[in-house]
C-alpha positions in Angstrom: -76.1 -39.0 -202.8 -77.6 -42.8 -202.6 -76.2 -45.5 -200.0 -75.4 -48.5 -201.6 -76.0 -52.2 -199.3 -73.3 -53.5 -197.9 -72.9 -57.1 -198.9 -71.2 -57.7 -195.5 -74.4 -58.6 -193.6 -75.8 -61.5 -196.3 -72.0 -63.0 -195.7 -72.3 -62.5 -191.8 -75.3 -63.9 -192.3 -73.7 -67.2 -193.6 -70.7 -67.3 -191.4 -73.0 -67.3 -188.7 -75.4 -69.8 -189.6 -72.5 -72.6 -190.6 -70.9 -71.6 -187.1 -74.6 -72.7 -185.2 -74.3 -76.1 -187.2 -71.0 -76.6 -186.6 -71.6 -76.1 -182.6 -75.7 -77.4 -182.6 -74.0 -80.6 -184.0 -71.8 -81.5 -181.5 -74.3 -80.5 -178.7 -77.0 -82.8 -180.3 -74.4 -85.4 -180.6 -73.2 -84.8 -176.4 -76.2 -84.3 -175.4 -78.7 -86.3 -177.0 -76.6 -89.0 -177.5 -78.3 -92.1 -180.1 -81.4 -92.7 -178.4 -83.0 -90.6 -180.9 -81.3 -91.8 -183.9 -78.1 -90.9 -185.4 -79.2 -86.9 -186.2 -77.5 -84.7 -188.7 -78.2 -81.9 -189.2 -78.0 -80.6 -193.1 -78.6 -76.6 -193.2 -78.9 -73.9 -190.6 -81.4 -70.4 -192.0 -80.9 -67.6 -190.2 -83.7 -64.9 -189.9 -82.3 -61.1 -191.0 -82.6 -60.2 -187.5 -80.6 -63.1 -186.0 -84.1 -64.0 -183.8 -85.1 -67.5 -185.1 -82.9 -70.0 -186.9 -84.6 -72.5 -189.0 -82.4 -76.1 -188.5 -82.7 -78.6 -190.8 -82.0 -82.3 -190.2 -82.0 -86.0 -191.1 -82.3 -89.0 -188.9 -81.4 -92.7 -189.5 -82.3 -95.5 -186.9 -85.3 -93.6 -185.9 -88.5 -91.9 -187.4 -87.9 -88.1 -188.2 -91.1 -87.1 -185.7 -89.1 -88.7 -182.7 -85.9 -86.9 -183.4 -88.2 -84.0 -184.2 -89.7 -84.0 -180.6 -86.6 -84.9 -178.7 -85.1 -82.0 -180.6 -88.1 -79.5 -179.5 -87.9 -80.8 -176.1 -84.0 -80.3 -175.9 -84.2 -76.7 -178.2 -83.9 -74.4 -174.8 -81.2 -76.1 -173.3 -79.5 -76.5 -176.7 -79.9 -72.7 -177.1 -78.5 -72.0 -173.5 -75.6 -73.7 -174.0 -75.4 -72.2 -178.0 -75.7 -69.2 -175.7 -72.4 -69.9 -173.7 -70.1 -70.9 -176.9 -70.9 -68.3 -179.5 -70.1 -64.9 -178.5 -72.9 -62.6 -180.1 -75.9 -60.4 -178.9 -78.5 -62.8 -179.8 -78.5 -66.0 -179.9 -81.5 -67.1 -182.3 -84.5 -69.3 -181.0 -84.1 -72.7 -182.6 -86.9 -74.2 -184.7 -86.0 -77.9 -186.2 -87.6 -79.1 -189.6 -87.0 -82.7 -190.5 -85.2 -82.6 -194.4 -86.8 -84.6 -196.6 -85.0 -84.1 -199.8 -82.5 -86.8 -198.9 -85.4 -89.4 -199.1 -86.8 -87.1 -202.2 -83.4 -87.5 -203.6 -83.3 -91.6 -202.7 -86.6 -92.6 -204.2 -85.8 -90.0 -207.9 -83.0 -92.4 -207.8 -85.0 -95.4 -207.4 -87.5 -94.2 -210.1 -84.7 -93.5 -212.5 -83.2 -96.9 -212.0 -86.5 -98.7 -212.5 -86.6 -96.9 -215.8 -83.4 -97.6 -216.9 -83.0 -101.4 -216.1 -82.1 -103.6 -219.2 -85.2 -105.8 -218.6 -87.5 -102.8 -219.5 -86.0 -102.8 -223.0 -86.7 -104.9 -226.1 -84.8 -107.9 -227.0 -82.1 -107.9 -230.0 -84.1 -110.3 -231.7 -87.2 -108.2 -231.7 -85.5 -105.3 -232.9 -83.9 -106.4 -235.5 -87.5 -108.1 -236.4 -88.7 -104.6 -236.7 -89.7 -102.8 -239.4 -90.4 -99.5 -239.3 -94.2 -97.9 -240.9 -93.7 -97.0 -244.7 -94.0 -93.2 -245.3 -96.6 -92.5 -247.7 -95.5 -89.7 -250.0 
């Protein structure tokens, strides 16, 4: 007889990691505050084991390295007091990543924009001026 995988863990999985977000969030906002710049955090990944959670964030008002190293210097006491409102085993060891698709995302936009602006294409004139190359058959 074969043991099929549960599909309970992958969705514990998830439950858990939007839970650390939702709480990580409010402590960064308490206890960081804005001297970092205004930090939000887009995406939590937990580890199978529940050890290390990968948290990814973006920053406005400051560069992403000095909310990346206030982060790192705050990621102990953030995971104490994570420790204190979540009420599991373990309580995975934080590791921040600054999220650069945002800024991906903004300058595709700008690229696609620049492409697409009225200026880049012909006048009326010269296209009805235009004749297309005879086919030789």
């Amino acid at each position: 007889m074969t043991r099929h995988k549960s599909k309970a863990p992958a969705s514990r999985n998830l439950r858990l990691a939007e839970q650390i977000q939702k709480d990580l969030a409010q402590l960064i906002q308490r206890e960081l505050g804005t001297r970092s710049g205004l930090i939000t955090l887009t995406g939590v990944e937990l580890s199978p084991d529940y050890a290390h959670a990968k948290v990814y964030f973006t920053v406005l008002g400051a560069e992403p390295e000095v909310a990346l190293d206030a982060l790192n210097e705050k990621a102990g006491y953030l995971h104490s007091l994570l420790f204190k409102m979540l009420h599991i085993h373990t309580v995975p060891t934080l590791h921040f990543h600054h999220d650069n698709q945002l800024a991906h995302g903004i300058e595709m936009t700008k690229l696609i924009d620049r492409a697409n602006r009225p200026e880049d294409f012909p006048e009326e004139d010269e296209v009805a001026d235009f004749e297309p190359p005879k086919i030789r058959g």
